[in-house]
N, C-alpha and C positions, 0 to 999 in steps of 0.2 A: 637468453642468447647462449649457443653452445661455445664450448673448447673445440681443441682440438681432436679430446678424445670423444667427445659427444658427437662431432662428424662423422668418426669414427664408427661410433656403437649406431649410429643413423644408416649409415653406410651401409655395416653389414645386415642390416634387414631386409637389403636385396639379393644377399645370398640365398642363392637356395641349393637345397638336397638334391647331392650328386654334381654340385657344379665343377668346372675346371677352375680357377681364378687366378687372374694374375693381377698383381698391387703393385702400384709406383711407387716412387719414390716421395718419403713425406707422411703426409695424414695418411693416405691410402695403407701403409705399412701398417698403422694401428690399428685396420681393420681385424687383422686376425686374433684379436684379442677378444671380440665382442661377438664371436660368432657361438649362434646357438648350440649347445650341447649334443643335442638328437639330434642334428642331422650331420649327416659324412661331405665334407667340402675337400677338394685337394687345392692346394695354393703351390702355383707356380712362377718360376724366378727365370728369370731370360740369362742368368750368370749359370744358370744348369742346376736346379733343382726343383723337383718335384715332394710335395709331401711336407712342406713347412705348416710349422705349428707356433706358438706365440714368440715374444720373446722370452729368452732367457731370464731367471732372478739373477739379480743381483751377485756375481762368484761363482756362480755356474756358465757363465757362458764359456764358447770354445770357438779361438782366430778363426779357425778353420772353416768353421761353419758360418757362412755370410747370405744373407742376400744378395740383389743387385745394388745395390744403396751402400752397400761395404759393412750394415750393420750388423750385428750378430745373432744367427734365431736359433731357435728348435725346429726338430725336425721328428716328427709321427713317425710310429710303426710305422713298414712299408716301405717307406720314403725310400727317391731313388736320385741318384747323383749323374748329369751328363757333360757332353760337350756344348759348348753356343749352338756347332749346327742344327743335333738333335733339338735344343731347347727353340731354335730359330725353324725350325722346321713347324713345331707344335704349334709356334704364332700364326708363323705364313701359311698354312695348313686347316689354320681355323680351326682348330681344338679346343681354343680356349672360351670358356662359355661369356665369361665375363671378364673385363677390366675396369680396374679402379685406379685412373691415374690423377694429379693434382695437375692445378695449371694457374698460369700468371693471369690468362684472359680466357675467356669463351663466348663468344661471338652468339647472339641470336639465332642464327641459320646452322648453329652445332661446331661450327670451325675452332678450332683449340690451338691455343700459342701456351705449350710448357716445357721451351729446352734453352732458348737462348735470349738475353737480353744484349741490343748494340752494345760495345762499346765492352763489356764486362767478360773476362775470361770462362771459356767453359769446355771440358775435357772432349766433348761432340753430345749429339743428339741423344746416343746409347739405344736402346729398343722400345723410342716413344715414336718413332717414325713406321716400322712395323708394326705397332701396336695399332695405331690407328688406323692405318691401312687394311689392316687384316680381321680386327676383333669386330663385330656386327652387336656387341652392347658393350657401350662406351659408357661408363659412370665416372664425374668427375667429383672428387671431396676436396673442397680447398674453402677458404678464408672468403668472406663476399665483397669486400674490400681491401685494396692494396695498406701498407702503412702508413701512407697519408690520406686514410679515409675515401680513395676513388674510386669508383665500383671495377670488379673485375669483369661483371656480365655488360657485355658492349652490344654496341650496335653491329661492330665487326673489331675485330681485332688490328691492332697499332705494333704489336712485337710478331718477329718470324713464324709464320705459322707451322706448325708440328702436322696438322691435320684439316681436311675440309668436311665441313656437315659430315662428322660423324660423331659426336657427343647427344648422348638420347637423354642425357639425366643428369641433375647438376646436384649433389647436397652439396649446404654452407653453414656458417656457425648463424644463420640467419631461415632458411628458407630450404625447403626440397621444392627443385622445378626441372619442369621437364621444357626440353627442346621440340616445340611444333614447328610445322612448316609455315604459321601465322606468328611463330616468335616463341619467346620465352612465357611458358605459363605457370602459375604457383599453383601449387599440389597441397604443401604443411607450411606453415609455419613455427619456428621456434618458440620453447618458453619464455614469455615475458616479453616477445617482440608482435609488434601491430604489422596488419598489412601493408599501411603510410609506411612506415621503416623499411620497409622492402622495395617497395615502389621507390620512396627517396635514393636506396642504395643500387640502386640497379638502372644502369643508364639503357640498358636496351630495351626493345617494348618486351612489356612483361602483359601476359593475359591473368586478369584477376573474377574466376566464373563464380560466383556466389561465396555461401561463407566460409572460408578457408580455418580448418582442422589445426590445430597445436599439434606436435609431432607425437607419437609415442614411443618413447625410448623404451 
């Protein structure tokens, strides 16, 4: 079973060369850490930045330099710094090749719930509402289970939805699966986890086509 960084390093092997990217807030953030060498990726931030590179070590970071998540990164040669519209433009505009955001639930039919829980304080949606609206490859990296052990892959989602049927691809510290129009299907499974364990953990229908591959991190 993976970490959170092993979602992570799973995650970014659907990077590819020459993409735009933009990361959520969460797991998705760690992607930029795992991204292959040789090839050229730009990672983009809805708070106005273009050209992010991992995080900082430890004494080198700088206030100044944040993502959207408030965290602190680097930034690549190149990199360029804007306002929200331009960065809100690049969204709505569909420039961005790929996102990778986290979420509480994802729904069989691809509908995504990742901004707000009743009952519980939260500053607003922020750019997970145009993200989904606008981005045409939606990748979700999150947990496959809430805290108390109950699948977050549903039949449909129970919290506010962010998004409808637009989730194409789910990694978890359990499983890569992909969203069809017949349901959730499994693609990889994780180290050291059986296909039962996925099936157990995942209350939506999951499609299971022959024998399903161990991941290769």
């Amino acid at each position: 079973m993976l970490d959170k960084n092993g979602i992570a390093k799973r995650s970014a092997k659907e990077v590819k060369d020459g993409y735009y990217v933009n990361l959520g807030i969460g797991i998705p953030t760690l992607v930029a850490n795992f991204v292959r060498e040789d090839i050229e990726v730009e990672f983009q931030s809805e708070n106005g930045v273009l050209g992010m590179g991992p995080f900082p070590l430890e004494g080198e970071e700088d206030a100044d330099i944040i993502n959207a998540g408030k965290q602190t990164i680097t930034t690549l040669p190149g990199a360029s710094f804007f306002d929200s519209a331009m960065s809100f433009s690049m969204i709505r505009g569909k420039h961005v090749d790929l996102t990778i955001l986290g979420a509480m639930e994802v729904a069989e039919n691809g509908d995504i719930a990742n901004w707000k829980i009743p009952g519980k304080m939260v500053k607003g949606m922020g750019g997970a509402m145009d993200l989904v609206a606008s981005a045409e490859n939606i990748i979700v990296a999150m947990m496959h289970t809430n805290r108390v052990g109950a699948s977050k892959l549903l039949k449909s989602c129970a919290l506010p939805l962010t998004g409808v049927g637009c989730v194409k691809k789910i990694v978890t510290n359990m499983a890569v699966i992909e969203v069809t129009p017949a349901g959730f299907k499994l693609l990889e499974r994780a180290p050291g986890v059986s296909v039962d364990e996925i099936i157990k953990a995942t209350e939506g229908h999951l499609i299971v086509d022959g024998d399903i591959l161990e991941m290769n991190l």
